[in-house]
C-alpha positions as CSV (number, residue, x, y, z in Angstrom):
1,X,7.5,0.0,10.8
2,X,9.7,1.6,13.6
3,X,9.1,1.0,17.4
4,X,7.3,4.0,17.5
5,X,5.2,3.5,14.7
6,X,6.4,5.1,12.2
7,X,6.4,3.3,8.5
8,X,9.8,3.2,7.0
9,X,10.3,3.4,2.6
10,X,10.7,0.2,0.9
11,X,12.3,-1.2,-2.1
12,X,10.6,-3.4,-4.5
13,X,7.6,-1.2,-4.8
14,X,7.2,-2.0,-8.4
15,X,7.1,-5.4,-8.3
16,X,5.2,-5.8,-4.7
17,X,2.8,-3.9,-6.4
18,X,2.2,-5.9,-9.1
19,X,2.4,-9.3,-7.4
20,X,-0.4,-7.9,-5.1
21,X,-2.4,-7.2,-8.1
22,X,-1.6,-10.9,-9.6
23,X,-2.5,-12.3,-6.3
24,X,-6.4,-10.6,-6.7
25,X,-5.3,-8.0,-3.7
26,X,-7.7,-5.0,-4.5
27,X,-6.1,-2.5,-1.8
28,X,-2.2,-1.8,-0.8
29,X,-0.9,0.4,1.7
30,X,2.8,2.3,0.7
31,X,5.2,4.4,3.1
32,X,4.4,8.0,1.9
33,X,8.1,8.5,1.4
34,X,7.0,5.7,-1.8
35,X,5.0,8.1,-3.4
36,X,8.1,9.2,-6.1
37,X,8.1,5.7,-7.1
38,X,4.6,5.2,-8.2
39,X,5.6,6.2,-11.8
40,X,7.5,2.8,-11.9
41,X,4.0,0.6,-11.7
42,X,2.6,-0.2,-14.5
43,X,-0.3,2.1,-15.3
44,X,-3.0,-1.1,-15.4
45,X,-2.1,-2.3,-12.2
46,X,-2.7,1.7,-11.3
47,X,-5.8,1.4,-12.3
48,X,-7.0,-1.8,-10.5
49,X,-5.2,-1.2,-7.4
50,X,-6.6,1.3,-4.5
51,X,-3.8,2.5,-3.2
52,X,-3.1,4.0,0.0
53,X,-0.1,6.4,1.1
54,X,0.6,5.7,5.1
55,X,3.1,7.7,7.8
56,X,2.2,5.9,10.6
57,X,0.9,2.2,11.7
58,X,-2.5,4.3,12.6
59,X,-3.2,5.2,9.1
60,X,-2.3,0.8,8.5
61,X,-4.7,-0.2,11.0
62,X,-7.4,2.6,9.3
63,X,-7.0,0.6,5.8
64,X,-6.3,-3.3,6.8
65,X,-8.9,-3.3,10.0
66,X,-11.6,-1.0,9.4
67,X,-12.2,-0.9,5.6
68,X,-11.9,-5.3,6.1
69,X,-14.5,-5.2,9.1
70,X,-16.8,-3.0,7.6
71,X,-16.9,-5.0,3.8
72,X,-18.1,-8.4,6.1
């Protein structure tokens, strides 16, 4: 994430995606810039994982705060 807020591409997706899903994460937020690379993930851990495409650290704070707040 940039100083300004903007959320950068990352390497790795792949196999951040599926240690998230190992680890019992249900929901994962990606830089939109990611979205070519979701062919690489394995189409189970697709399935299982809700996952989010994010531009900015607003759309972050939507998933991680709100969506966590309002499950309690």
């Amino acid at each position: 994430i940039t100083l300004r807020g903007k959320v950068l591409p990352i390497g790795g997706l792949r196999e951040k995606s599926i240690a998230a899903h190992r680890s019992g994460i249900k929901t994962i937020c990606i830089p939109k810039d990611n979205l070519k690379n979701l062919d690489e993930i394995p189409a189970i851990v697709k399935e299982e994982l809700k996952i989010v495409p994010c531009s900015t650290i607003e759309d972050v704070l939507k998933v991680a705060v709100v969506e966590s707040v309002e499950c309690k």
